[in-house]
Residue, then its C-alpha position, 0 to 999 in steps of 0.5 A: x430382567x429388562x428389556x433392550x431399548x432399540x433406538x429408532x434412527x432419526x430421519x433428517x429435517x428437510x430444508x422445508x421442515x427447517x425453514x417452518x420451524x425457522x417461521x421462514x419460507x424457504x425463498x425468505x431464507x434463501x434471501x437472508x442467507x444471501x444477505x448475511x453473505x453480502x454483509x460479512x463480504x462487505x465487512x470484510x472488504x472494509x477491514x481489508x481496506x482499512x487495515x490490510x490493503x489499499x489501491x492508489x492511483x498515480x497521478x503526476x509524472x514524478x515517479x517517471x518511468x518506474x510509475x506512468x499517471x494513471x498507474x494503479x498499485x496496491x498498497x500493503x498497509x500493514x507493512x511498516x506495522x511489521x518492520x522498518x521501512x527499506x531504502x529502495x521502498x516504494x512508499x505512499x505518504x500522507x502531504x498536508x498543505x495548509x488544511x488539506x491533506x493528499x497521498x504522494x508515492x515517493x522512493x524511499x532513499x535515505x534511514x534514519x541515522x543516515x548521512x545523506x547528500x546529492x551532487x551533479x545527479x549522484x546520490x551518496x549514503x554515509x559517503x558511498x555512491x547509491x546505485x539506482x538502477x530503478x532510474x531511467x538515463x533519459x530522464x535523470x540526466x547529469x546536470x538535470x536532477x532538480x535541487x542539490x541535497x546538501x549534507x544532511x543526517x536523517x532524524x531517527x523514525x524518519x525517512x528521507x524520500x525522492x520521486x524516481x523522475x529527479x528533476x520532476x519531483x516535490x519531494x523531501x528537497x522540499x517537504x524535508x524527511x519524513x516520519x514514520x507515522x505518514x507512510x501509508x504503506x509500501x506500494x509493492x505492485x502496479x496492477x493496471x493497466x495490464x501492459x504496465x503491470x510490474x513488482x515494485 
C-alpha cells in the first residue's frame, strides 16, 4: 500500500523573479511593455484611418450653410462597402485634374437609374419636386442656382452630386455623374469647431 502524495501549493513568481528569468530588469520590461502598447496604438489608428474612419477639413463655401470652411467632419469609409449610396448623403469624393487629385464634399442627389433635371432652383426626380430642406433661402435663391440641369438619366454605379450653396458649386453640372468608385465615404458628423458641431 502506498503512501499519499501531498502536493505542496506553489507560490507565485514576483514580478522581480519574472522579469530575471525574462533576462530583463524590471524598469526594461516596463519599458518594452509601454513600447508594444504605443505600437498596436499606432497600428490600430492606421487601420482605422485607412480603412474605417477618415477626418476631412472643409474648404471652400460650396456647401454653404450646411458646411462653413474650416468645418471638420469625420468620414465613415466603410459605408458605401456596406450598401448603396442614399440620395440626401453627405459624401467625400476623389477629383482629378489633370495629374493631381483632391477630395470634394458634395450632396448626394440624384441614383442610378434616375431621370434628373433643374430648372428656375427646383430640382426634379423622375418628374417630382425634390424637397431640400437642407438648403438655406438666403443663399438658394430663385433665379441664382448656377447652371440648369437639363434632362438627364444617371448611368448605374453612378451618383449625381451638387454642393448645397447651388450657385456656388463645382460640382456634377460640370464634373458630370459620379462613380461608385470616387466616393471616399459619407460624411456623417462636423466635430469641429464646438459651435458647429451637428449630424450630417
Amino acid at each position: 500500500m502506498t503512501g499519499t502524495q501531498v502536493m505542496q501549493p506553489r507560490v507565485p513568481e514576483s514580478d522581480a523573479e519574472q522579469s530575471a528569468r525574462a533576462g530583463l530588469s524590471p524598469g526594461a520590461r516596463a519599458f518594452f511593455d509601454w513600447v508594444v502598447v504605443v505600437g498596436v496604438a499606432l497600428l490600430v489608428a492606421i487601420l482605422v484611418r485607412s480603412f474605417l474612419l477618415a477626418h476631412f477639413i472643409v474648404e471652400g463655401q460650396s456647401m454653404e450653410s450646411t458646411l462653413e470652411p474650416g468645418d471638420r467632419v469625420f468620414v465613415n469609409k466603410m459605408s458605401y462597402r456596406l450598401h448603396d449610396p442614399n440620395r440626401g448623403d453627405v459624401v467625400v469624393l476623389h477629383e482629378l485634374t489633370g495629374v493631381s487629385e483632391r477630395d470634394l464634399i458634395k450632396r448626394v442627389i440624384a441614383l442610378p437609374g434616375d431621370e434628373i433635371e433643374m430648372e428656375n432652383c427646383v430640382v426634379r426626380i423622375n418628374g417630382l419636386v425634390l424637397q431640400e430642406p437642407y438648403l438655406d433661402p438666403t443663399v438658394v435663391t430663385p433665379g441664382r442656382c448656377g447652371q440648369a440641369i437639363a434632362p438627364m438619366v444617371i448611368p448605374d454605379d453612378h451618383v449625381f452630386v451638387m454642393g448645397d450653396n447651388r450657385p456656388g458649386s463645382h460640382d456634377s453640372r460640370a464634373l458630370g455623374t459620379i462613380p461608385f468608385d470616387d466616393l471616399v465615404g459619407r460624411a456623417f458628423v462636423v466635430f469641429w469647431p464646438k459651435s458647429d458641431w451637428q449630424w450630417l
